[in-house]
N, C-alpha and C positions, 0 to 999 in steps of 0.2 A: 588621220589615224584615230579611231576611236578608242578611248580612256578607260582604263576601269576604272570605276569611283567606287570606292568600299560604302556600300548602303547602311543606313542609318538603321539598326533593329527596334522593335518594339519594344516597351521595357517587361515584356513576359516573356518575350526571346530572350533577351540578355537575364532576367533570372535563369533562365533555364542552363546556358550557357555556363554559368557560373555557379551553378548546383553541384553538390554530391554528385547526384543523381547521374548527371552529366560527364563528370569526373569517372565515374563507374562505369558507363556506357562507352568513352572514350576507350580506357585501358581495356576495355572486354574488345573494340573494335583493333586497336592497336597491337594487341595480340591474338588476334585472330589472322592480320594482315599482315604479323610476324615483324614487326616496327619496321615496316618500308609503305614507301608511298608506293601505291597502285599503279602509278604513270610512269615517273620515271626510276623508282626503287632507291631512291635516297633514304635516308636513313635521317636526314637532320629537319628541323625548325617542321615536325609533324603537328598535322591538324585533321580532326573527326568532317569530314564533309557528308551533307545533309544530300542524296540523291534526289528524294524526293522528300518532302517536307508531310503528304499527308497522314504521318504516324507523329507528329509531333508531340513531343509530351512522351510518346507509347514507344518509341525507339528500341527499348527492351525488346519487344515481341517480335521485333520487326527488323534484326541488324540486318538483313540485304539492302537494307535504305540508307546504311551507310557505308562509308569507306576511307580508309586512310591516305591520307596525300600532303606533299611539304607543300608547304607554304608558298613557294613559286607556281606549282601545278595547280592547288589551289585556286590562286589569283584567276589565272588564266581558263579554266575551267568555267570560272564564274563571267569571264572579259567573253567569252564564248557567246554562256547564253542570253548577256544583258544585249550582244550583239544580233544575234539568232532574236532576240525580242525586239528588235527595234528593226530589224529585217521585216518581220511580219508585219508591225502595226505600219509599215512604210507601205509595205503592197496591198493591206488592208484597206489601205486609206487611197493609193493609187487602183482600187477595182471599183471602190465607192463611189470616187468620183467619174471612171468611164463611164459605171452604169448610171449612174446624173446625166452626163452627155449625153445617153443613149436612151434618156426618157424610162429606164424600167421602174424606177419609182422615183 
């Protein structure tokens, strides 16, 4: 069974995480999303999830890039795509080597 491990951030993520700035953008996401998670509509241990990361910083311009979700949907969310990532660079790596076997380069 594959693990989530909570990843290590950079420390300009984790400023940013712990910004005003951040804090503002949370509560604009949180009521916009009416203080329920997205998934399963809970209501407690809420957290701002990053959809896609490349407005980072610019979040403001850009709330469809986030969304609110508890901490358990959260987790799992993330146990998803670290899994979906380690999916690919597995068949990545199993097509590299056919085509090795098969002389294309």
């Amino acid at each position: 069974m594959y693990e989530y491990k909570n990843k290590k951030h950079s420390p300009e993520y984790e400023r940013l995480m712990s910004s005003g700035y951040w804090r503002e953008f949370k509560e604009r996401i949180s009521a916009r999303d009416e203080w329920r998670c997205r998934l399963c509509g809970s209501n407690k241990n809420l957290e701002c999830h990053h959809i896609r990361y490349s407005h980072l910083g610019n979040e403001a311009n850009y709330p469809e890039d986030a969304c609110l979700l508890c901490a358990e949907c959260h987790k799992k969310i993330h146990l998803y795509w670290d899994v979906c990532d380690s999916l690919k660079e597995y068949y990545e790596q199993k097509r590299h080597e056919e085509a090795m076997r098969k002389g294309y380069y």
